[in-house]
Steps between C-alpha positions, in 0.01 A plus 500: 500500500807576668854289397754429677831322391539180700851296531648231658792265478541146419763250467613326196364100502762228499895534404559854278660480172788781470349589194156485600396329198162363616250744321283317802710675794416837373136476622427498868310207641252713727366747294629361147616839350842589394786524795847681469775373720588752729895412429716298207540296721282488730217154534232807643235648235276818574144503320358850490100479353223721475193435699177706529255453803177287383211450707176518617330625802219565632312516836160386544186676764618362820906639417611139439659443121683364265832498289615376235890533354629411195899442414618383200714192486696352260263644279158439624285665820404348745294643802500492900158531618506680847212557781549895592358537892558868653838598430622127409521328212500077547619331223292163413584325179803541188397354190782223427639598139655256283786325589676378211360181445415313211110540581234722503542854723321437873349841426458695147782676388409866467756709349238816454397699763272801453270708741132613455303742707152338559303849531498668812618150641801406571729335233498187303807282401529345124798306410502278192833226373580189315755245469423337158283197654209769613385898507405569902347801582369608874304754656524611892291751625342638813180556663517679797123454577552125600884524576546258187802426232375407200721249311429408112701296336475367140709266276506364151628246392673361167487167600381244827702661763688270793352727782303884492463648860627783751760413800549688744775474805342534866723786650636436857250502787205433306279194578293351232147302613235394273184610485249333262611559188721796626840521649517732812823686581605577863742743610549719792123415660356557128301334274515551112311251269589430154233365307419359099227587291311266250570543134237581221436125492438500914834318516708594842884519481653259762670667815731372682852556720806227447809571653467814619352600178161611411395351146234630244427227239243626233207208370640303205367608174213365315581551158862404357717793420579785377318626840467719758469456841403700774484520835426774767558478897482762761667594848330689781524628837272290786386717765497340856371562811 
């Protein structure tokens, strides 16, 4: 995979110290790596990082397809899933990463990210974290022969946790409607559906969109923990007309 070195500039928060005492101040606030100040005494910081392209992409029979791009922040992936039509890629939902608070993450926090070739297929995603209250792993793979993603997600658990689940942000200019137990997205005249399946114990994961936010809530566990829990949900392509 090809790396390039990515930079940009931030400003210090609140009223500089001379020094610059605040061990805080020497991380940036957008991509949480080290910063330099670009002068003595200067309140400007440049961040220079690393970053490697990550994703997945595939087309399925009739040319429409999907990708799927991982960047890494603050430590963990997450992943902007993306409806490829002709030349055009349409993005469609962000997975919301932690933000800070005292609770548990609105999606897992994967800090691994490795790729697999399935065969002669195309390639599968694994990625794998933890953050001392549970181990997540997750799967995402593709199958062009029913222009499907794949989504697998597992969790265990220490202890009861507050909340298990995937979030993901609706993207600008999509439109989510339900349908049955599946929530449709619509965006530039298209359809895509994305849809839960029913765990080994024919429990199905609820569904649903809050805020402009599309939620994936595993079933509560029937045994008390240490457990795992897992839950799988797909997205695909609706053809119309």
């Amino acid at each position: 995979m090809p790396t390039t070195w990515v930079f940009h500039i931030a400003g210090s928060s609140g009223q500089r110290k001379s020094n610059d005492r605040d061990q805080r101040s020497r991380l940036c606030g957008i991509c949480g790596k080290h910063r330099y100040r670009l002068s003595s005494r200067s309140a400007w910081f440049i961040c220079v990082t690393a970053s490697t392209d990550h994703f997945l992409e595939f087309r399925g029979a009739h040319g429409e397809g999907w990708r799927v791009a991982f960047q890494r922040v603050q430590g963990c992936f997450t992943h902007t899933i993306s409806l490829i039509v002709g030349d055009s890629r349409i993005p469609l939902l962000e997975s919301v990463r932690d933000e800070g608070e005292d609770r548990w993450p609105p999606s897992p926090p994967l800090a691994e990210l490795q790729f697999q070739q399935q065969g002669d297929g195309p390639r599968a995603a694994l990625l794998v974290g933890s953050d001392g209250r549970g181990h997540w792993s997750a799967s995402i793979l593709a199958d062009p022969a029913s222009s499907q993603l794949l989504l697998d997600v597992a969790c265990r658990v220490k202890s009861a946790p507050a909340w298990l689940g995937c979030t993901y942000r609706l993207l600008p200019g999509v439109t989510p409607e339900t349908s049955n137990e599946d929530v449709l997205l619509l965006v530039d005249g298209r359809e895509c559906r994305v849809h839960v399946d029913r765990d080994e114990a024919g429990k199905t994961p609820t569904l649903h969109v809050q805020q402009r936010r599309l939620v994936i809530i595993p079933p509560a566990p029937n045994a008390p923990p240490p457990i795992s829990t897992r839950w799988t949900y797909r997205i695909s392509w609706v053809a119309t007309g």
